[in-house]
N, C-alpha and C positions, 0 to 999 in steps of 0.2 A: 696417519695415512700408511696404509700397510705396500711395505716392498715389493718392484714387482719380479713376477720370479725369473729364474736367471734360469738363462737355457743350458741345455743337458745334451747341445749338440756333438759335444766332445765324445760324451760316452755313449750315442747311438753311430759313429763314425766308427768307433773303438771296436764294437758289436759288430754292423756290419764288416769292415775289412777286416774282419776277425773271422766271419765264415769264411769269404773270399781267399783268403790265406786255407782255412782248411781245407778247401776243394781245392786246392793246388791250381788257381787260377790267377794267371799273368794278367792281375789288373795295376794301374797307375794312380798313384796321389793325385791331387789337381795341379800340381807345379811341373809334374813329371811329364818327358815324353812318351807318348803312346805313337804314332806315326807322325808321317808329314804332311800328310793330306788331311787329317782328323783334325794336328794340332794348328795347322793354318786355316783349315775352316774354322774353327772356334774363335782363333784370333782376330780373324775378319767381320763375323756376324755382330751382328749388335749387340750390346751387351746388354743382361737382364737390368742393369742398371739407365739403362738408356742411350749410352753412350757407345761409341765402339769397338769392340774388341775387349779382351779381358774376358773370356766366359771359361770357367774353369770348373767343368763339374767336381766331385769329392773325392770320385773316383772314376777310372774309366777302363773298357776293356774290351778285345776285340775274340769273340768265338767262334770256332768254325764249327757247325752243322753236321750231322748225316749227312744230308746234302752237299758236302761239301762246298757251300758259300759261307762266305765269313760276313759277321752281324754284329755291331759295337753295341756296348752294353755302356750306357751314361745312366750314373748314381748321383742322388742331392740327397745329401741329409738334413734334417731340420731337427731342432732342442726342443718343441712346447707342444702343447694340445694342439687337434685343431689345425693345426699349419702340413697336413698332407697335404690336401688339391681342395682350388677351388675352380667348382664348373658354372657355367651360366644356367639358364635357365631351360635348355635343352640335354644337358648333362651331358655338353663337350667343354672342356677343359677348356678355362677364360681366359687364354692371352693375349687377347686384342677386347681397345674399349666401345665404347659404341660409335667412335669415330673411326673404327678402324686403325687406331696405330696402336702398337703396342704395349698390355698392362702392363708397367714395369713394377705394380706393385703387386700384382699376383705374382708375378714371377721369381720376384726377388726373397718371396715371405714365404710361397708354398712347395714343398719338393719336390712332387709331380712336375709342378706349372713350370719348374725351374727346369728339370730333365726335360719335360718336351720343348721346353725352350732351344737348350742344349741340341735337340737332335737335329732339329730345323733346322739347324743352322748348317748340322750334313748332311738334308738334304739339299741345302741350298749350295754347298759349294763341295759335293764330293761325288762320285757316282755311287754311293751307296743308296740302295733305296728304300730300305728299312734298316731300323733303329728300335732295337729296347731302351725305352725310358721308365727308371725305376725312382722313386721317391720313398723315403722313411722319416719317421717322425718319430719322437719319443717323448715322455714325461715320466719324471717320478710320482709314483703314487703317494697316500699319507702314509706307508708304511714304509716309503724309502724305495721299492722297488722299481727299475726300469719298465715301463712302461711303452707299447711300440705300435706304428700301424705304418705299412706296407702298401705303397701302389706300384703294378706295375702293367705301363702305356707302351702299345705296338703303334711306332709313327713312321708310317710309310708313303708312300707315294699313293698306295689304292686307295689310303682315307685322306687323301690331301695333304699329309702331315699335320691332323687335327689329335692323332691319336685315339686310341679303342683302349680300354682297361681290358687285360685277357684274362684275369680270376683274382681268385684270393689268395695271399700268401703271406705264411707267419716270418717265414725265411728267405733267403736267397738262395736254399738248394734247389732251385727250379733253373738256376747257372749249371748246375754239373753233371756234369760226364752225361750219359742217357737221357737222365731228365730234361736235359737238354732239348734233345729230339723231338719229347712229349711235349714240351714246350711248345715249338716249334709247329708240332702239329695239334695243338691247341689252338693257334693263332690262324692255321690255317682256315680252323671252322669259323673265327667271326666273319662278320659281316654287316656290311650299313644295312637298311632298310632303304627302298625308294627315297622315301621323302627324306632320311636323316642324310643320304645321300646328293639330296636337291640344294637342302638346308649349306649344308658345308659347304657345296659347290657355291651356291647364290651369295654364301660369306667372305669365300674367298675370290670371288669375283668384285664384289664391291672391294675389297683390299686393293686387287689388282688395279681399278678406276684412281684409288688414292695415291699407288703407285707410278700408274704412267703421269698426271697431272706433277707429280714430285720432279719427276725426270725429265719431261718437256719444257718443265718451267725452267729446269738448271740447265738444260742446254739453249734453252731459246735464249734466255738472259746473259749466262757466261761464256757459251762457245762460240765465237765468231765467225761469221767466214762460211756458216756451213747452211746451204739451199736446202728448200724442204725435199727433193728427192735425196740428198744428201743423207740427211737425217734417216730416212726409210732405209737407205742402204746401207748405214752403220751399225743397223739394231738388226736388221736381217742376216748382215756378214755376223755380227759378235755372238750372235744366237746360235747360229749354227755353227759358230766356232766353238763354243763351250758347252753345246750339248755331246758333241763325241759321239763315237759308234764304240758300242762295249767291246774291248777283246780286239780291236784295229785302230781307235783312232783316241787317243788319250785327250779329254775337253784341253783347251787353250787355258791358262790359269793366267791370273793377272802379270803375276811374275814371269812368266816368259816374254813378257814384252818388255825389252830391252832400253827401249827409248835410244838405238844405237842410229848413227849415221851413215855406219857401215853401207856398199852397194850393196844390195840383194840380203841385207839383211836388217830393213829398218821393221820398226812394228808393221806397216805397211803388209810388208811382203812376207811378214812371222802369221800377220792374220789371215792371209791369201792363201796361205800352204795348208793351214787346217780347213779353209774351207773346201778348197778343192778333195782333198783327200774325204774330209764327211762325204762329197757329194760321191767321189768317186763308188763308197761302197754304200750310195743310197742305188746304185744301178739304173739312175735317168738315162736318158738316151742321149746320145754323143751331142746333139744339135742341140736341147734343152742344157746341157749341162757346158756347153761354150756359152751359150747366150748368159746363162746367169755370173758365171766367171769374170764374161767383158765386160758386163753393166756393174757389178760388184768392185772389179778392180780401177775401174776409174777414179772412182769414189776413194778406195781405200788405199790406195796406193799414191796418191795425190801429194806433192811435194808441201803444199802449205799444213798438213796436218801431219805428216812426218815428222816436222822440223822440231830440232831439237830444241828447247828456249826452258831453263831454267831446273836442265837433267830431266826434263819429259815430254814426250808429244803430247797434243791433241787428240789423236789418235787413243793413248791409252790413257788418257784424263777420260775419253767420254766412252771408254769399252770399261773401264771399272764404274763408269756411272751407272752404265748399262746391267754391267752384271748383278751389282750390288741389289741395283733395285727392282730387277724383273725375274734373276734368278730363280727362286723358287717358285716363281710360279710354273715357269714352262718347263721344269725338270719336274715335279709334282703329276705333271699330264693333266690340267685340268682338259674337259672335254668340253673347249668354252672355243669362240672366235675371240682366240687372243690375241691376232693380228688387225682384226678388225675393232677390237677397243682400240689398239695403240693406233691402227691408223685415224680414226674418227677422234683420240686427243691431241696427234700430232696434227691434223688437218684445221685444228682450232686456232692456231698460232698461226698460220697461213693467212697471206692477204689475197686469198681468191674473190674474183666479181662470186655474187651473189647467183648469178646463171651457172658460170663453171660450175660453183660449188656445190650447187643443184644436182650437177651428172656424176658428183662423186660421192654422195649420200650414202654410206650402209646401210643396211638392215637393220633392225634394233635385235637383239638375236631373240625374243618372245614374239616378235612377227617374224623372223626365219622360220621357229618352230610352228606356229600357227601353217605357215605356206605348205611347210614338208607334210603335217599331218592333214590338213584340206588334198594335199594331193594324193593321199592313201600309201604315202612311202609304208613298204616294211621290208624284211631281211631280204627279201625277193627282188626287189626294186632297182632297175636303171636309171640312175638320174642325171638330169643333165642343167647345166645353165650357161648361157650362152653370153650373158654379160657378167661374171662373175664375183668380180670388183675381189675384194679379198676373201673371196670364197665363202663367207660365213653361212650362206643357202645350203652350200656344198658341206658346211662341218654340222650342220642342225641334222640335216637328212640321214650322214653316218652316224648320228648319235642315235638316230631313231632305228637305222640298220641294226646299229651293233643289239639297243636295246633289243629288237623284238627277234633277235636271235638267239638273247640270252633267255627271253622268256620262253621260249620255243623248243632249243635244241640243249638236249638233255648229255650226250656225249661231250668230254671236255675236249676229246681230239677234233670232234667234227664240228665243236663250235669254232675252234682255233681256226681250222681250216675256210671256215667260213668268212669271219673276221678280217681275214687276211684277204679274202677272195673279194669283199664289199671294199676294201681300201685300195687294193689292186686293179681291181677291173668293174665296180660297177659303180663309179662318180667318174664324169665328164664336164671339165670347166675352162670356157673359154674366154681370155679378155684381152684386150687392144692395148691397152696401157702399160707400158713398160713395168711403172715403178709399183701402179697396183699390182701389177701381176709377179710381181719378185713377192708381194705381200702374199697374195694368193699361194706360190710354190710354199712358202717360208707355214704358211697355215696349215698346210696338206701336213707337209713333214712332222708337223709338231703335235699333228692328229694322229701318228704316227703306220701310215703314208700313203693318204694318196694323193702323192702329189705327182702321179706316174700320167698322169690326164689330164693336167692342167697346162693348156694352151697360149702360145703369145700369139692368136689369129686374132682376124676382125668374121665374126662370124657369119655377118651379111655377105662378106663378100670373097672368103677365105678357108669355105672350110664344107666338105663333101659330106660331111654326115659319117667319114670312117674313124676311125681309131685305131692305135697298134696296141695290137694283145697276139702275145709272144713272138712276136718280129711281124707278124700278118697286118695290113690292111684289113678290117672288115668292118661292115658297118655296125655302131651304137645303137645295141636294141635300146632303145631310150623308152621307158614304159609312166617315166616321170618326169614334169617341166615346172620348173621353179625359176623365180624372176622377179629383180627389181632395174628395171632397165635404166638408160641414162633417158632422162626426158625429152630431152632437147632432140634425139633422132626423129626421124620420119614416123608421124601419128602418133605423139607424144610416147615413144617406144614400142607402139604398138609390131612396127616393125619386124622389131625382135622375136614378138610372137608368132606372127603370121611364118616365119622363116622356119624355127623352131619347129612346132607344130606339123608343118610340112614334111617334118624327115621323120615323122613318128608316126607310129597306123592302129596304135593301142595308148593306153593307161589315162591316167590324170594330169593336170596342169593347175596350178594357182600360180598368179601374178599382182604384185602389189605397183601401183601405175597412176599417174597422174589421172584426175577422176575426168578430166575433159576430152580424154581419150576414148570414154564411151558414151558421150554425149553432141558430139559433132567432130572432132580433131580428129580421127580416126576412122571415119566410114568406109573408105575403099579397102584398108585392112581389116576390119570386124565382118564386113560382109566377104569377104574369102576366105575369112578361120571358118566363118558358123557353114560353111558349104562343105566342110567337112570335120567339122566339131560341134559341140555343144556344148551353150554356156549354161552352168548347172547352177549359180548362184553369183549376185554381186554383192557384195559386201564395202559400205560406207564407212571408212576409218577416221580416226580420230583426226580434227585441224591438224593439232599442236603437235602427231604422230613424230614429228622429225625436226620440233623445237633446236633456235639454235643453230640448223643446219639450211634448212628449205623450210619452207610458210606453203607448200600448197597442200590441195585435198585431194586426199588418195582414194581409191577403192581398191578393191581385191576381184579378181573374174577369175570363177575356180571353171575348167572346162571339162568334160567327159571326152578323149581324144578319139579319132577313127568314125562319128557318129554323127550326120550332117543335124543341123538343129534342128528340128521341125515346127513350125509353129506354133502346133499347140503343145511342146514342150513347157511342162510349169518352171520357172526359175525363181528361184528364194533370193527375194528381196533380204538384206537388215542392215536396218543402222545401227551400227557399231561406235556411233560418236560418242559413246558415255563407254569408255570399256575399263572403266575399275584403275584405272593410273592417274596420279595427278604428275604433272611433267612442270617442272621449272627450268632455268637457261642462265644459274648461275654459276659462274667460273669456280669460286672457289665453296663453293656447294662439295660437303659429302658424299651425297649424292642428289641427279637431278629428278629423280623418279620414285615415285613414293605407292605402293599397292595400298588404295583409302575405298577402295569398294569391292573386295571381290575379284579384284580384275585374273589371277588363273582360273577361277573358275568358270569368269565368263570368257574366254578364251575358249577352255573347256568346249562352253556349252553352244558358241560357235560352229565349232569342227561338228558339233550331235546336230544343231540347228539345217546345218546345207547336206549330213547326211539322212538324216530321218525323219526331218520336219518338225513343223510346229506344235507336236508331243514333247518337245525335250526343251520348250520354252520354260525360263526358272526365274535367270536373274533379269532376265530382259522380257519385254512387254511386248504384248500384239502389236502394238503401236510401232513397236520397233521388228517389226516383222510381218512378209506378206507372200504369196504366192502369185504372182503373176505370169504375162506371157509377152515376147519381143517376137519385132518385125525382123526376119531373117536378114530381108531386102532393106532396110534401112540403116543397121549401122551404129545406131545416136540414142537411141531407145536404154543402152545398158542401166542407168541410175535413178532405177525408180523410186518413189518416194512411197509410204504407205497410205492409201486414197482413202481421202477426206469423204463420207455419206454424210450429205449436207440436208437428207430426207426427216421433214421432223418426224418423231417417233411418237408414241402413249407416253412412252416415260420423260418424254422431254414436256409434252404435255401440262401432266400431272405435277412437274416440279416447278412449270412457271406457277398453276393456281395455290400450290403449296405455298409458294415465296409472298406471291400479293395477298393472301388470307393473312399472312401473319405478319406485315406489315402492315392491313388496314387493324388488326388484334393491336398491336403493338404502337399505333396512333391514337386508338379508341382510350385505350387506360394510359395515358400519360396526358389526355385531357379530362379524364377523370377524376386523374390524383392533384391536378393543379387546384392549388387553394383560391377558393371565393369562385371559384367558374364552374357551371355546368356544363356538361360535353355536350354540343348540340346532334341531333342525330341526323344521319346521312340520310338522304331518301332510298338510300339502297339498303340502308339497315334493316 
């Protein structure tokens, strides 16, 4: 049995820190220190081995740029064939397996896998935002010579931290002096595509689901003591504690919490001081940014979770639980409602009646987006929501902003400026509820920001249709209305709408609503929208849309705003109950949602179906789609069904004498074939 070969990692280690020495560059061993922040995130993250802490790249190094920003450069060497990177099947670098937790055996065997391991880990506990991750491998050939193959991965916050390979390279003079530079602006040119974009996003989204279920479960199990607003207010203070403002406000590190007794200076009041100060240079408005301070410090400052018991609080047992496990994702910037996964897993563990729970339902964020694009949001677009729960309506819609600004506007200054002007001033979100709406602020910011319009009103009964843009009163030109109301209001939230709609004199509306709301529950509000709107389409959604959560049937009522209905206005019917998802309701499920038909596409073909009709019918059938017309004056009309022509036809005809011919055929010779009998014949024969 032939030996196997022994690795050659020494003498591609030897090799690389061998250029690295000849460029005169101040790189570190793997035992050595590099910084305190670099070498305490490594220590902290999980190790490629599974376990935690111990991650010690071969080598490490911190560069500063033309630009003058400085950019850590993490090295893994490897000894064999073969052992550069391994990518999945999309050709992003495999460090998670198909259940979402991490390969520890790619990581631990390939150089790459191992570097971007490595880097993650500062994104996840440094404010650095990009990271060179460099991987080499080597072998001897049969003639003895070293042998070598070179990756090197750009892992930044724009790709997730998924990593981009930026070319090819025999060496590591792409570290020095100039090259440097070119480097640098090499990296600037990649870029994801759409969908590789969607891809990584949608991967690291389901991470984030295995995430919070990790985290809920360890505190609902081992944290005592703590109420589910409690809980919301912990993860919302610890968030904005260690996200930081660059240049003013240094993140909160684990280590700074003391676990002290001290007055005025227990973790308590160490975590209140950074939040305050984040908020202060977020520039909320003096009134929004007391409210959030008092509701926060109740919670956080609270003698039972201070207390000292065993050299630690409670307090900073469940802000390292916190960080540990949600860190990278909202320092990464996904453009996800990632307040509203953690609300909708923390509301799991809750022992709400089944009605409450009803009125606290999110959106699933594929029917946010559905709503935003049914309403024709684009970079132009004022949007508003009146019941906003934790904004996820509100972060679909900026995502569509931002998109169709980037498709559009070609200047990078005037995109910037734009960017800032849709986070700024053209989302409006209003909600009633305390602890959702700390969720709500806590989503804007990490959208990074608008969380400057986000309301503690009751909209029905609190709020004039103004907003303040630049210290002014003026009214929200609102040109868009998005909406998943609490049910339980007046006309199964119909309410909402009728209010809404009222302060607006142009654009679109989609609302996802209890289906009984257009069918009798709601007539005195349907019949005062359509007297100055038009419903443009109803749409029948799936039972099981909200599995888990609430059991009832929804619809969707997209409207054309400012335009009374008229009655022979056509409205596009479709049933939307088959929409491409299969949904389960188990706990410790991967995931509960599974794409087994097509379902973005017919999404897709949806948004094409109620703007341009039944030309753009694909995955869905006539059956599942109709043009009809409603009673302005009645109300109850909205869910129609696609009508049954019960007229017999020729071809219904033609197919009953088809069937009975070849059933009296098929009688005839099977008394034919019977032994010893003759068929007798029919008088009809």
């Amino acid at each position: 049995m032939p030996k196997s070969k022994q690795s050659v990692e020494p003498k591609v280690a030897e090799l690389g820190n061998g250029w690295l020495k000849q460029y005169g560059l101040d790189y570190k061993l793997e035992q050595e220190h590099l910084n305190d922040e670099i070498d305490a995130a490594l220590n902290e993250y999980a190790s490629k081995s599974g376990g935690n802490g111990g991650n010690r790249p071969d080598a490490k190094l911190i560069i500063t740029g033309g630009d003058m920003n400085a950019y850590p450069v993490l090295i893994e060497y490897k000894g064999y064939k073969d052992k550069l990177v391994k990518l999945d099947e999309n050709g992003q670098v495999e460090n998670r397996t198909a259940k979402n937790e991490p390969n520890c055996n790619n990581i631990k065997n390939f150089a790459v896998n191992g570097a971007v391991h490595y880097a993650n880990a500062l994104l996840h506990y440094t404010n650095f935002t990009a990271v060179c991750a460099v991987g080499m491998t080597g072998w001897l050939d049969d003639s003895g010579k070293l042998c070598r193959e070179i990756g090197v991965y750009w892992v930044a916050k724009d790709n997730y931290g998924t990593g981009q390979k930026v070319g090819e390279y025999t060496d590591f003079s792409f570290l020095h002096g100039k090259h440097f530079d070119n480097f640098l602006a090499q990296v600037k040119n990649l870029s994801l595509t759409e969908a590789e974009r969607e891809r990584i996003k949608a991967k690291r989204e389901e991470e984030i689901n295995v995430s919070l279920i990790k985290l809920n479960n360890d505190i609902y199990q081992n944290e005592k003591g703590l109420g589910e607003n409690d809980r919301v207010y912990l993860v919302v203070a610890a968030i904005m504690a260690t996200l930081g403002v660059p240049g003013k406000v240094a993140p909160l590190e684990k280590s700074d919490l003391k676990s002290s007794g001290e007055k005025g200076n227990t973790d308590g009041d160490i975590l209140m001081r950074k939040v305050e100060n984040f908020l202060n240079e977020r520039n909320l408005p003096e009134d929004k940014k007391a409210l959030i301070v008092r509701t926060l410090k109740n919670t956080v400052t609270a003698a039972n979770i201070n207390q000292v018991k065993n050299g630690e609080t409670q307090l900073k047992r469940v802000f390292t639980k916190i960080v540990d496990d949600l860190g990278i994702y909202y320092k990464i910037g996904l453009t996800t409602d990632f307040t509203g996964k953690l609300f909708n897993e923390m509301y799991n563990w809750l022992g709400f009646t089944q009605d409450k729970l009803n009125d606290v339902v999110l959106t699933p964020p594929y029917v946010a987006e559905l709503l935003v694009k049914l309403a024709r949001t684009d970079k132009d677009s004022f949007v508003w929501d009146n019941a906003t729960g934790s904004a996820g309506l509100l972060v679909a819609a900026m995502n569509e902003m931002i998109k169709d600004a980037r498709a559009n506007i070609k200047s990078p200054e005037e995109l910037a400026q734009k960017e800032a002007n849709i986070r700024a001033n053209q989302l409006l979100g209003l909600e009633i509820l305390p602890s959702i709406y700390m969720l709500a602020v806590l989503n804007m910011i990490l959208m990074g920001d608008g969380s400057s319009h986000i309301l503690n009103k009751d909209s029905l009964t609190d709020f004039d249709g103004n907003y303040y843009k630049d210290g002014q009163a003026v009214p929200f030109p609102a040109d868009v209305f998005v909406l998943n109301p609490p049910y339980s209001a007046k006309g199964n939230g119909m309410a909402f709408v009728q209010s809404a709609l009222a302060k607006m004199t142009k654009g679109y509306a989609a609302v996802i609503i209890q289906s009984s709301a257009g069918s009798g529950k709601a007539t005195e509000e349907n019949r005062a929208i359509l007297k100055r709107n038009t419903l443009l389409a109803s749409i029948k959604m799936p039972l099981d849309l909200f599995i888990g959560k609430s059991n009832v049937q929804t619809h969707i009522y997209v409207f054309r705003v400012g335009e009374p209905h008229d009655a022979k206005s056509p409205v596009r019917f479709i049933d939307f109950s088959v929409d491409g998802y299969t949904r389960t309701n188990r706990k410790k499920a991967r995931t509960n949602l599974k794409n087994t038909a097509n379902a973005k596409e017919r999404y897709a073909e949806v948004v094409n179906l109620v703007k341009f009709g039944k030309k753009e019918l694909h995955y869905l059938s006539e059956k599942e789609f109709f043009e009809g017309t409603i009673d302005p004056a009645s109300g109850k009309d909205w869910n129609q069904s696609v009508p049954t022509d019960r007229r017999p036809h020729l071809s219904d005809f033609k197919k009953t004498v088809r069937d009975y011919l070849a059933f009296e055929v098929t009688n005839i010779l099977a008394r034919e074939d019977a032994p010893g009998k003759t068929a007798p014949h029919s008088k009809n024969d």
